[in-house]
VOPAGU-2260 file (C-alpha; in pm, 1 decimal, decimal comma):
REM VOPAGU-2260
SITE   aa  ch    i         X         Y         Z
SITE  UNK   A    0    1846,6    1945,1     386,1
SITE  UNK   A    1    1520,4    2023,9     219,8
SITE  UNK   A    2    1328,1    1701,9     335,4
SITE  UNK   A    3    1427,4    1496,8     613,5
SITE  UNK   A    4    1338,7    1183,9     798,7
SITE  UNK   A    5    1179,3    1142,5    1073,3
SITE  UNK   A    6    1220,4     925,5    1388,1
SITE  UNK   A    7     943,2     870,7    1593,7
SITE  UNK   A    8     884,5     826,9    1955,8
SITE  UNK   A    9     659,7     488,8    2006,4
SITE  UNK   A   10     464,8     509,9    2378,4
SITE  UNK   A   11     385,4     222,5    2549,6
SITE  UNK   A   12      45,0     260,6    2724,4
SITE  UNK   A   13    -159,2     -53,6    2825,4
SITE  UNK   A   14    -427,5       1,8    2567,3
SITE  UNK   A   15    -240,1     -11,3    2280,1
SITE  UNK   A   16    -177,4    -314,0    2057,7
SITE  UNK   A   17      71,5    -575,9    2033,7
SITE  UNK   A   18      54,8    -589,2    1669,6
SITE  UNK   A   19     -68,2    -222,9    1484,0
SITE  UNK   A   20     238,4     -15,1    1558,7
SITE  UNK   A   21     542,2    -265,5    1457,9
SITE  UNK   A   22     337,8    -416,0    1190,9
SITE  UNK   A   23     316,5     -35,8    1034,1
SITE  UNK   A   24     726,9      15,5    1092,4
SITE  UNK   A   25     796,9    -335,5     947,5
SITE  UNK   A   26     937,0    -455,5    1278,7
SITE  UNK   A   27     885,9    -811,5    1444,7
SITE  UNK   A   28     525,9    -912,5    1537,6
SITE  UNK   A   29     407,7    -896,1    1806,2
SITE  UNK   A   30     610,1    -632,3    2048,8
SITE  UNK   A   31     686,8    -796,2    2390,3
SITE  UNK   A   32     424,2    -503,3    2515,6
SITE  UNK   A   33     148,4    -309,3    2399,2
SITE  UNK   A   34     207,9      -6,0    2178,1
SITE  UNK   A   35     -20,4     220,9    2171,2
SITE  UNK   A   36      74,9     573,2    1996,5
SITE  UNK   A   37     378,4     677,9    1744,2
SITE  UNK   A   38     433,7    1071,9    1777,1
SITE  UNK   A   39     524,4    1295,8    1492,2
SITE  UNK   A   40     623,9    1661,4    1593,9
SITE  UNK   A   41     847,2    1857,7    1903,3
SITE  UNK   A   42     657,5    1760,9    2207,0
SITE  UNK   A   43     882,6    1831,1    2472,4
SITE  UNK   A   44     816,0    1455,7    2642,4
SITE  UNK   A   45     891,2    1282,2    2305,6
SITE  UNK   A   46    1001,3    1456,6    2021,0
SITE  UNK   A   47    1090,3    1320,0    1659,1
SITE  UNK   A   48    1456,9    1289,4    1576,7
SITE  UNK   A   49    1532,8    1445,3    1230,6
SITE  UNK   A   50    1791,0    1188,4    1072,9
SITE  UNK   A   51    2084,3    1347,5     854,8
SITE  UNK   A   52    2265,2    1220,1     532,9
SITE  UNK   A   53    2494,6    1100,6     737,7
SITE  UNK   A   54    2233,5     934,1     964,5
SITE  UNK   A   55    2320,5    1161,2    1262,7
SITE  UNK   A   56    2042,9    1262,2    1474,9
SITE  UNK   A   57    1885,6    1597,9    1588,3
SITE  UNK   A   58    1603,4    1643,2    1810,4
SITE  UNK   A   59    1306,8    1803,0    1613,5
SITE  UNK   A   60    1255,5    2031,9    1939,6
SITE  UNK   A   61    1551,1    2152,6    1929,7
SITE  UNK   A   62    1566,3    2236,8    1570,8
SITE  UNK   A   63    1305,1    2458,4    1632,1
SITE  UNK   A   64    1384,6    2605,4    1954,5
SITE  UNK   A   65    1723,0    2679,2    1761,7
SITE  UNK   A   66    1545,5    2844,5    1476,7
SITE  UNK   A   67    1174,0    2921,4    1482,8
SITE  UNK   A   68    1128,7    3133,5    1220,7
SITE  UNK   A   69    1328,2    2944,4     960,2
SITE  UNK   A   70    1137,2    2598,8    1072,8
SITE  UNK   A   71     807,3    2734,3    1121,6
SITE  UNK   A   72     808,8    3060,6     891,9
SITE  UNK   A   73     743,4    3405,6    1059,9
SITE  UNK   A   74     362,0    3370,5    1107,7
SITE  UNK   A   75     377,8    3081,5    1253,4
SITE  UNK   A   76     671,2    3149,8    1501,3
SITE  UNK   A   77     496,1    3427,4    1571,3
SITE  UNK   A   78     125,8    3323,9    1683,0
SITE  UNK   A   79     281,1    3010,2    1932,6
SITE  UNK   A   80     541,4    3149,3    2014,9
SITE  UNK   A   81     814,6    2979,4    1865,4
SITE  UNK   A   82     672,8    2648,2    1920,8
SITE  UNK   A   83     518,5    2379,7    1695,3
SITE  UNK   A   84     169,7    2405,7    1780,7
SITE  UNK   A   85      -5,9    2037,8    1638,4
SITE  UNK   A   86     155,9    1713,3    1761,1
SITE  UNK   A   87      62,7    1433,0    1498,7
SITE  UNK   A   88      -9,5    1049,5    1587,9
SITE  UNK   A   89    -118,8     709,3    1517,3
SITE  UNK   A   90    -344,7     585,3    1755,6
SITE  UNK   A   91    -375,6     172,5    1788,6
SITE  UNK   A   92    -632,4     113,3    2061,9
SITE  UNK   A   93    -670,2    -243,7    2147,2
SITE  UNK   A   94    -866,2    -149,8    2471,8
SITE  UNK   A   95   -1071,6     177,9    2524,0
SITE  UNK   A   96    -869,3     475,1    2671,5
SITE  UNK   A   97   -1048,9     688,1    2914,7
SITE  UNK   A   98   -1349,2     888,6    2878,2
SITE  UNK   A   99   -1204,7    1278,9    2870,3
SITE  UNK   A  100   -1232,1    1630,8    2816,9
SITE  UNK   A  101    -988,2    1953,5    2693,6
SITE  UNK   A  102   -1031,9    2298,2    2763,5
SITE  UNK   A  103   -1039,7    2599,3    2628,6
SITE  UNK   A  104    -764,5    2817,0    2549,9
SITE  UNK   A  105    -921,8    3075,1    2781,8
SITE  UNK   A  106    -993,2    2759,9    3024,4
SITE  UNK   A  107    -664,5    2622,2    2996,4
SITE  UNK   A  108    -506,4    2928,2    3011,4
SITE  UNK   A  109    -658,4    3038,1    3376,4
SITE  UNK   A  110    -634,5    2680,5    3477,1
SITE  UNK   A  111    -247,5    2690,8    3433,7
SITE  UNK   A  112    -219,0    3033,2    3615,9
SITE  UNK   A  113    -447,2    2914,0    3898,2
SITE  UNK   A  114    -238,5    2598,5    3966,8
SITE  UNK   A  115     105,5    2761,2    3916,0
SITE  UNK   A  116      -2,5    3030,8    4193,2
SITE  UNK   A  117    -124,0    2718,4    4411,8
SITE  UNK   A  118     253,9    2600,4    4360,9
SITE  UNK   A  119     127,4    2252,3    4229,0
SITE  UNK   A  120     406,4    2057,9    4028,6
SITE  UNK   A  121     363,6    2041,4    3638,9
SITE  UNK   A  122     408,6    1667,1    3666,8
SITE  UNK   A  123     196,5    1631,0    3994,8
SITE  UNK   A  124     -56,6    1356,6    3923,5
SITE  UNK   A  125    -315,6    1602,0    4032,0
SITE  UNK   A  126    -259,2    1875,5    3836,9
SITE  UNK   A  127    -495,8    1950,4    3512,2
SITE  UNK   A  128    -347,3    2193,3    3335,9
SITE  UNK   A  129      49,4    2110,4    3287,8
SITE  UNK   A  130      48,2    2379,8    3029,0
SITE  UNK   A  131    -187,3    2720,6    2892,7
SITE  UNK   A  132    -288,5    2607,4    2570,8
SITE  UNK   A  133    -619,9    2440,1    2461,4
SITE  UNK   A  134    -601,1    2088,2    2298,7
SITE  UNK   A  135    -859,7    2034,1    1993,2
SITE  UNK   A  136    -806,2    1717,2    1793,2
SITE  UNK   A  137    -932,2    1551,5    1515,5
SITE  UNK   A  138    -880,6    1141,2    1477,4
SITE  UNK   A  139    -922,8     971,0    1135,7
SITE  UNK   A  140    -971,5     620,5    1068,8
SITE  UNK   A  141    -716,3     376,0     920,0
SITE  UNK   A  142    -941,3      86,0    1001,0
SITE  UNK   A  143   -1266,8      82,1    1125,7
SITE  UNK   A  144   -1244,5     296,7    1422,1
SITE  UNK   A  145   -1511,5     286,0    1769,5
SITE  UNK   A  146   -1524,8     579,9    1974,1
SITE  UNK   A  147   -1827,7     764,1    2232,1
SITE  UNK   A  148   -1803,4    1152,3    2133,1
SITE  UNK   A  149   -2033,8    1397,1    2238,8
SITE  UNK   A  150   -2362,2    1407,2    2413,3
SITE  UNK   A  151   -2643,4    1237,4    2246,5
SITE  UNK   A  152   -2977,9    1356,1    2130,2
SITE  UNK   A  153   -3148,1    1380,7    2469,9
SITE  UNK   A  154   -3500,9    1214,2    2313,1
SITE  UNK   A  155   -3263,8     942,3    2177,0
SITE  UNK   A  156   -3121,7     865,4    2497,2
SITE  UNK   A  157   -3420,8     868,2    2714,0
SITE  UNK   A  158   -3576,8     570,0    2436,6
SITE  UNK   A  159   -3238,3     395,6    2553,5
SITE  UNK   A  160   -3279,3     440,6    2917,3
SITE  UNK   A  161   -3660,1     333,5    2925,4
SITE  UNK   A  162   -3490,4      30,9    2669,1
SITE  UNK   A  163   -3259,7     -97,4    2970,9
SITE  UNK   A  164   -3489,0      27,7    3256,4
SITE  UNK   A  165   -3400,2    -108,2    3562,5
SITE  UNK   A  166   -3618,3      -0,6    3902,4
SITE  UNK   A  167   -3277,9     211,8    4017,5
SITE  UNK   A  168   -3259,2     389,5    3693,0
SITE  UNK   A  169   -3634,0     476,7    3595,3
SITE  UNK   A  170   -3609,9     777,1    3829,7
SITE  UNK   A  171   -3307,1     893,3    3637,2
SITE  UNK   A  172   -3507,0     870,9    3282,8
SITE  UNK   A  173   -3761,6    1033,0    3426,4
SITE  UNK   A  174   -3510,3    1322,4    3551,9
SITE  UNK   A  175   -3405,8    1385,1    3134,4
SITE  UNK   A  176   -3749,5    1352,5    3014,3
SITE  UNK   A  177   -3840,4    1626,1    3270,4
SITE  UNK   A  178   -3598,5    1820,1    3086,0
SITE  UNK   A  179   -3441,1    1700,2    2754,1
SITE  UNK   A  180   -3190,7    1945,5    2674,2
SITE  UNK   A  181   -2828,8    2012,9    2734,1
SITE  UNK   A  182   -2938,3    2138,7    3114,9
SITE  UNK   A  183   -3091,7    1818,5    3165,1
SITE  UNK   A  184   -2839,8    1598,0    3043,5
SITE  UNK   A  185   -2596,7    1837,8    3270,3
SITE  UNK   A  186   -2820,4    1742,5    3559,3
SITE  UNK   A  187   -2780,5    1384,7    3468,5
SITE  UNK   A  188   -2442,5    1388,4    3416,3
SITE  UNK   A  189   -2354,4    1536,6    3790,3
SITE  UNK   A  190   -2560,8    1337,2    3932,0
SITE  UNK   A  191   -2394,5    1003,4    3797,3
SITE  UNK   A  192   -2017,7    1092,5    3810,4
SITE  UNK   A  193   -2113,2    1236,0    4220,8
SITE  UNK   A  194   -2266,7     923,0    4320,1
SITE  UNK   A  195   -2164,5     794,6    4633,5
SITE  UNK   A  196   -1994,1     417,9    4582,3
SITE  UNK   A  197   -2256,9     230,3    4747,1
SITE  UNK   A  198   -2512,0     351,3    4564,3
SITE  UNK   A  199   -2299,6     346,0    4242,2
SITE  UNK   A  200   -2189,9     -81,1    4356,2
SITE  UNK   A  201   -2578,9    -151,0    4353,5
SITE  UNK   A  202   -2692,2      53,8    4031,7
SITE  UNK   A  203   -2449,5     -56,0    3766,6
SITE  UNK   A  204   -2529,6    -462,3    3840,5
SITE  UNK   A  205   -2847,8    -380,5    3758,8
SITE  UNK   A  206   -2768,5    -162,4    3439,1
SITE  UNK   A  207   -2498,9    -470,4    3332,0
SITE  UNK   A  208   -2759,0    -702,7    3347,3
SITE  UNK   A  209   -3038,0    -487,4    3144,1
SITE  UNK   A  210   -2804,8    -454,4    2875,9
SITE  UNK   A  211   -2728,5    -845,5    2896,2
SITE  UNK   A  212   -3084,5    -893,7    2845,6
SITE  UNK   A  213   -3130,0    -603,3    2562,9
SITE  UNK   A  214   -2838,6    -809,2    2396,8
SITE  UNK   A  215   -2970,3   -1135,1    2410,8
SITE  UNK   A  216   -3271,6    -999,6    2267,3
SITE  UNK   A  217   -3108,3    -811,7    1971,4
SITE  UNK   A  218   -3277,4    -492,2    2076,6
SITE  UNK   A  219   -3283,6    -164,6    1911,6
SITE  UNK   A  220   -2944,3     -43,8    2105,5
SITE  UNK   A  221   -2756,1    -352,3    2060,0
SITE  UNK   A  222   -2416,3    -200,3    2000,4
SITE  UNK   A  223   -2493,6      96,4    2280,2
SITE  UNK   A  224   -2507,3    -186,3    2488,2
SITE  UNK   A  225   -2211,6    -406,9    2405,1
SITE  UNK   A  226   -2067,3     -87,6    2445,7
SITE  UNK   A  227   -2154,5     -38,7    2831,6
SITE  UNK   A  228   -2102,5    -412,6    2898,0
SITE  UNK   A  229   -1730,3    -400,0    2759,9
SITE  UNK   A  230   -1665,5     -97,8    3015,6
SITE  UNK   A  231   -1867,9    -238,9    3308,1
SITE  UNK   A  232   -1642,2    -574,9    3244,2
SITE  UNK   A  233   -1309,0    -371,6    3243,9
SITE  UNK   A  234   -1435,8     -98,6    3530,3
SITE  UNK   A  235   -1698,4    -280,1    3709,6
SITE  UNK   A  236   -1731,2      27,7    3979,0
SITE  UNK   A  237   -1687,7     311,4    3783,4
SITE  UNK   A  238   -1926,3     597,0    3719,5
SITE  UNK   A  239   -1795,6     659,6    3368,3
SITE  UNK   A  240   -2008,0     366,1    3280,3
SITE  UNK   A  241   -2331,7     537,4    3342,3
SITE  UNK   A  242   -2176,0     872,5    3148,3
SITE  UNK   A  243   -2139,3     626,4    2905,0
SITE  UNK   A  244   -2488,0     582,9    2833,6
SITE  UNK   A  245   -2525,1     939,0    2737,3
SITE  UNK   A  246   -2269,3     945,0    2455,1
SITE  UNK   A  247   -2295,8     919,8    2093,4
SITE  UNK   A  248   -2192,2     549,9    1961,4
SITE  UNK   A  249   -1957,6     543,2    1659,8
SITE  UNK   A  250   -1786,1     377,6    1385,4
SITE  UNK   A  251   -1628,7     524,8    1170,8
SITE  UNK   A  252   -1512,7     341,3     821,6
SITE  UNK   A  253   -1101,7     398,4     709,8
SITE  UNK   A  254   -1105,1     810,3     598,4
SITE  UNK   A  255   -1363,3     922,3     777,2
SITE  UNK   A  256   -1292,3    1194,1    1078,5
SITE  UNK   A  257   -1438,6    1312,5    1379,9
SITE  UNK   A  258   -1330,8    1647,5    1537,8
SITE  UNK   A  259   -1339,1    1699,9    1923,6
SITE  UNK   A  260   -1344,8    2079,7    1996,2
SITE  UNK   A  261   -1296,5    2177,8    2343,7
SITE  UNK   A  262   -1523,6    2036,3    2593,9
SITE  UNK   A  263   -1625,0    1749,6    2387,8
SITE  UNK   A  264   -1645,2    1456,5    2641,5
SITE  UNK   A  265   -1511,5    1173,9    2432,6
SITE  UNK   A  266   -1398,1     793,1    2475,8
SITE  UNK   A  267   -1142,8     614,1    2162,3
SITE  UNK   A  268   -1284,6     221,0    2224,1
SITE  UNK   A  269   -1109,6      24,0    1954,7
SITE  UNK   A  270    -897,1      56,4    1657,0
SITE  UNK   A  271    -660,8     213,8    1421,8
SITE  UNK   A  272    -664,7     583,9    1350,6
SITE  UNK   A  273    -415,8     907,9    1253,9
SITE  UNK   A  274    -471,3    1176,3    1503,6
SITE  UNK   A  275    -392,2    1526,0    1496,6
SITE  UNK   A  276    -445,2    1766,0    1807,8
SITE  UNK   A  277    -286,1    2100,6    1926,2
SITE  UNK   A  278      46,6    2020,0    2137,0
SITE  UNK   A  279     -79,6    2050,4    2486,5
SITE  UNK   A  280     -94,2    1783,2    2785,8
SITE  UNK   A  281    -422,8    1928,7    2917,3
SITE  UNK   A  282    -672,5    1678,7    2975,5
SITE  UNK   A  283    -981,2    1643,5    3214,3
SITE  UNK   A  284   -1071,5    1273,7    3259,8
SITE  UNK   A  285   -1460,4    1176,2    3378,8
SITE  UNK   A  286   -1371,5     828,3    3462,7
SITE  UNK   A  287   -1277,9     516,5    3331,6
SITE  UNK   A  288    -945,4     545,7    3476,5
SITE  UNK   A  289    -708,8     513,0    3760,2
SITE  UNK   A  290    -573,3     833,8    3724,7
SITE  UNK   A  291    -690,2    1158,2    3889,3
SITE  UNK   A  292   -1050,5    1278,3    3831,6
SITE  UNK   A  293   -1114,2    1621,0    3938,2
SITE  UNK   A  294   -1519,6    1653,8    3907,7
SITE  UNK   A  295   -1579,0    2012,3    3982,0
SITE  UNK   A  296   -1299,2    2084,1    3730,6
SITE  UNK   A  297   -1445,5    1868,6    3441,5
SITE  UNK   A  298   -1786,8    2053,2    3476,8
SITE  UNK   A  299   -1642,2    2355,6    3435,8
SITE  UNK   A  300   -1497,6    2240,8    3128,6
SITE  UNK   A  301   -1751,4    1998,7    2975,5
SITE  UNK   A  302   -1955,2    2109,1    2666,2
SITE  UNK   A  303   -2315,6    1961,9    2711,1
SITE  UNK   A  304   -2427,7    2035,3    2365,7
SITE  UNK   A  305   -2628,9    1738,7    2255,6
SITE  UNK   A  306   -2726,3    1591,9    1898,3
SITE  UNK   A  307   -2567,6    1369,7    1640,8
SITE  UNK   A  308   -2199,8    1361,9    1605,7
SITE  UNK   A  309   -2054,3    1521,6    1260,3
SITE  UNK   A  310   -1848,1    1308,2    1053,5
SITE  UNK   A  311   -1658,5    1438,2     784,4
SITE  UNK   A  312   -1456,7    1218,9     495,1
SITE  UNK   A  313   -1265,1    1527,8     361,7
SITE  UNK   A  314   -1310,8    1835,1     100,1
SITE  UNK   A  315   -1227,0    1628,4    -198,8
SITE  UNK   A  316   -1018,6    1800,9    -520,8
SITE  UNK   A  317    -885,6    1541,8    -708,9
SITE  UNK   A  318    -690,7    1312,5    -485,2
SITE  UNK   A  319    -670,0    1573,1    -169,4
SITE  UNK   A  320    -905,5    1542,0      77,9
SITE  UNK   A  321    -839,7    1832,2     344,2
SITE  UNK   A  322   -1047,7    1820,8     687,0
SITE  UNK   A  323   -1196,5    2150,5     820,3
SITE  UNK   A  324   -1216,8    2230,0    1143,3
SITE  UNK   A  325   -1199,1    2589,3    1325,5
SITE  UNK   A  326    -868,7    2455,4    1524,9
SITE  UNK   A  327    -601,2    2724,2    1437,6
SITE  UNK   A  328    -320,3    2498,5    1569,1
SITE  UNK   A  329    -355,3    2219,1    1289,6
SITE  UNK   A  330    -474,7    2125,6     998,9
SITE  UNK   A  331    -524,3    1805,6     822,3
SITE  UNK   A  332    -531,1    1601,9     459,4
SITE  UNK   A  333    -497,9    1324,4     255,4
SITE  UNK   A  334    -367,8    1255,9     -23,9
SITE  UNK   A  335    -437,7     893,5    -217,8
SITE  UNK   A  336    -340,2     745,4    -525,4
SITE  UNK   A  337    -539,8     441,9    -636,9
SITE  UNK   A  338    -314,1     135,2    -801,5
SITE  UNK   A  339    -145,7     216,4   -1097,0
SITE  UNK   A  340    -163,9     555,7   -1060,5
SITE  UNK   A  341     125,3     762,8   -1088,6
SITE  UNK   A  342      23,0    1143,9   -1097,1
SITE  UNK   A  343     253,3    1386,0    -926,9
SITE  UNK   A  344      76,5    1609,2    -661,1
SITE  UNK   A  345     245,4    1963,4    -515,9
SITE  UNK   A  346     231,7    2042,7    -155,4
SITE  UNK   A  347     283,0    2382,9     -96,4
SITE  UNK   A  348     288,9    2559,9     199,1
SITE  UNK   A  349     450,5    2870,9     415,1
SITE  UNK   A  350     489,6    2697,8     739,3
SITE  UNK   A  351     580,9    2316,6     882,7
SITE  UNK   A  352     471,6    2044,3     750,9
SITE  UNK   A  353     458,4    1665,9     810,2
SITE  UNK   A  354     405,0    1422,7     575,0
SITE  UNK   A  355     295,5    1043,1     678,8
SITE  UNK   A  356     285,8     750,5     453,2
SITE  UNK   A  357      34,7     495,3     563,3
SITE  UNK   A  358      -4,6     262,9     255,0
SITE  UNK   A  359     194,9     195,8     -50,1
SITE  UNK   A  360     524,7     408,5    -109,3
SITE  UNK   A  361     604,4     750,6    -296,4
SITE  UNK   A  362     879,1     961,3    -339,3
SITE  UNK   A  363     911,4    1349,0    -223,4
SITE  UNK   A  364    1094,8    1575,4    -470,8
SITE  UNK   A  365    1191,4    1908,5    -372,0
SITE  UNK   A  366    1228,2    2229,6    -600,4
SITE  UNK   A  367    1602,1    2199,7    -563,3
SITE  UNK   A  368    1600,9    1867,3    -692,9
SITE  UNK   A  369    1658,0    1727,5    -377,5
SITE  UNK   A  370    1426,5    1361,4    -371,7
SITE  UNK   A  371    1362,8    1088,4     -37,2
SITE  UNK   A  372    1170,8     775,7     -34,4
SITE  UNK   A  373     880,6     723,8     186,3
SITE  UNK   A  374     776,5     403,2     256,4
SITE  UNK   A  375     498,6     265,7     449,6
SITE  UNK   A  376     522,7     392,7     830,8
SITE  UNK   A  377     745,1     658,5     797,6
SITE  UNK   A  378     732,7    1046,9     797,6
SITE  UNK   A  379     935,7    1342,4     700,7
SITE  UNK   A  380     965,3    1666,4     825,2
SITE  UNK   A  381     924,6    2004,3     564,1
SITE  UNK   A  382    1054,8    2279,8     754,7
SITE  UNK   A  383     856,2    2650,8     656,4
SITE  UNK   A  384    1150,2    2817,3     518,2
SITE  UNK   A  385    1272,4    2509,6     239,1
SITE  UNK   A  386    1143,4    2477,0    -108,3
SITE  UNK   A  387     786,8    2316,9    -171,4
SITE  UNK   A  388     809,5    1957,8    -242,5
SITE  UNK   A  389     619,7    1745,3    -518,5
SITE  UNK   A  390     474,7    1370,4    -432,7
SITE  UNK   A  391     409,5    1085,6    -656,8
SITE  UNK   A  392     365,4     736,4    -587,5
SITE  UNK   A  393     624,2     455,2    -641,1
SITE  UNK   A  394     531,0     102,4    -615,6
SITE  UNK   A  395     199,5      61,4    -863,6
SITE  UNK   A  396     -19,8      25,0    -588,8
SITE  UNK   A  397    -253,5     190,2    -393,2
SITE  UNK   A  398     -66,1     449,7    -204,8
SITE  UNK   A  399    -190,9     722,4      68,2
SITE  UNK   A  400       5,4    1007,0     291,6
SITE  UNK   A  401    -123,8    1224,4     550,9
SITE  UNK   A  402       4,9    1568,9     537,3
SITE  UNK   A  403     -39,7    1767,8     871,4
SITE  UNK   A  404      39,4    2171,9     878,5
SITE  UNK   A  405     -16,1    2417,2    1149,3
SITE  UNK   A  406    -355,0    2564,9    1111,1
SITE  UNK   A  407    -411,7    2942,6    1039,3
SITE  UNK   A  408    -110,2    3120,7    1114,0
């Protein structure tokens, strides 16, 4: 087979939406519980099944394990080692997830070492680094999209924190005006996530109810300040609401992209999105979270570069629109047809690929004739060593697939 089908693994994590994910695969809405992510790719907890002509399954990881070279192509295989290096998703946040870090590959790489010596189990729920390899990603829009990435410009911050001042936090904007720079806001930062509870239990009342008042008042950070309140609300003792107030606010509009290199603290708050990130399970959370939060480890790993987050909408040719980023694991693009346009597009390639339709309908033709339908919600899988394919839409209206490759091989 030349181009195959793809079934996906849905996961069910308490953020996720009732409605996004089903809605998407043309199932019954809403799903008796929240679904949160669909994953596209060979990750050894969930990998896509690649569905036959006769409808039989195989296990995408498999395939590949089986035959790296002919699913990947030699360059590929080569450079990860026989493994699919991106993982691709769709993200439907109905709550926001926690506020989080990746490493390095050199991080993540003597992180795994150092807790494989220390004999701590891969799926301990203190371990960091479950695997060596770094985890970049990139997450763009389907609908308008909320997220906190990266550190904000320290001058814009302190105008917030003297904008919500509170007696227990003047000192604080007093310790970044001291220093505005990514020192400072590394000051700041320890200081807030180390806070002792007590001190913590009477600080963020006081913060909660500044940003009340700055609401009520339609102030100059209105949204920063929804922002906090919605966190306080669902973590009402939690320091990642104070490392909240350091973070760039955003919303991005349905195309647009935001990449999160390693150490880029980060927090997804609401929406629809297609994410693609290197296949790795390393993550260091700052709070927001039940799960384990190792604080000496995130500061090791956390970036505290400081300015205006980039967003990109694509290189546009035509109707391509590729994101850049320097992530060698992945790469990804979109390709959109307005309605009533028909023009065929090639997608060629010399390793995996991954195409996802996410509106409208097209069909895939392959150089040996070979031709699938994709509808709305489902994928296919383009294995390296299999003729290029060709992609057109079918239905007359507005159509739009997201093709995800391995990076630079």
């Amino acid at each position: 087979m030349t181009v195959e089908l793809l079934r996906n693994a849905v996961r069910p994590y308490a953020w996720g939406s009732r409605t996004t994910i089903p809605e998407l695969l043309g199932r019954p809405v809403p799903a008796p519980h929240p679904e949160a992510e669909l994953w596209m790719g060979a990750h050894p907890g969930d990998p896509s099944h690649v569905i036959g002509p006769d409808g039989t399954e195989r296990s995408l990881l498999e395939l590949v394990e089986a035959d790296p070279v002919g699913q990947l192509g030699t360059s590929c295989a080569g450079r990860w080692g026989g493994r699919l290096p991106f993982l691709l998703k769709i993200l439907a946040a109905e709550e926001p997830l926690s506020m989080q870090a990746h490493p390095s590959a050199a991080q993540a790489a003597e992180g795994y070492a150092r807790e494989e010596s220390a004999g701590i189990p891969r799926d301990a729920s203190n371990r960091n680094y479950p695997d060596p390899t770094a985890k970049p990603e990139l997450v763009c829009a389907l609908t308008e999209f909320h997220a906190l990435a990266g550190f904000r410009d320290p001058e814009r911050t302190i105008s917030l924190l003297k904008a919500i001042e509170t007696p227990g936090l003047a000192k604080y904007a007093v310790l970044l005006e001291a220093q505005p720079d990514p020192a400072g806001l590394r000051a700041l930062f320890t200081t807030w996530i180390t806070l002792p509870q007590a001190a913590l239990d009477e600080l963020l009342p006081e913060v909660l109810d500044s940003c009340v008042k700055h609401v009520r008042e339609r102030g100059e950070f209105d949204v920063e300040c929804r922002t906090i309140l919605e966190l306080g609300e669902a973590h009402p003792r939690d320091a990642g609401v104070l490392a909240a107030l350091l973070l760039n606010r955003l919303t991005l509009s349905a195309g647009e992209a935001i990449y999160l290199p390693a150490g880029n603290l980060h927090l997804y708050l609401h929406g629809t999105a297609v994410e693609i990130l290197a296949n790795s399970d390393n993550i260091l959370r700052c709070g927001l979270t039940p799960k384990h939060v190792d604080v000496p480890e995130l500061l090791r790993v956390v970036d505290f570069a400081c300015g205006e987050m980039p967003v990109q909408s694509g290189e546009r040719e035509e109707r391509l629109s590729v994101y850049r980023t320097d992530a060698p694991e992945f790469e990804l693009s979109r390709i959109e047809w307005e309605a009533g346009d028909d023009g065929e597009i090639a997608v060629h390639d010399v390793g995996p690929q991954i195409l996802l339709c996410t509106a409208g309908s097209l069909l895939v033709t392959a150089d040996d004739g070979e031709q699938v339908e994709l509808r709305r919600g489902q994928s296919v899988w383009l294995p390296a060593a299999d003729p290029a394919v060709r992609v057109r839409p079918l239905s007359g209206e507005r159509t739009q697939v997201f093709r995800a490759t391995a990076g630079t091989c």
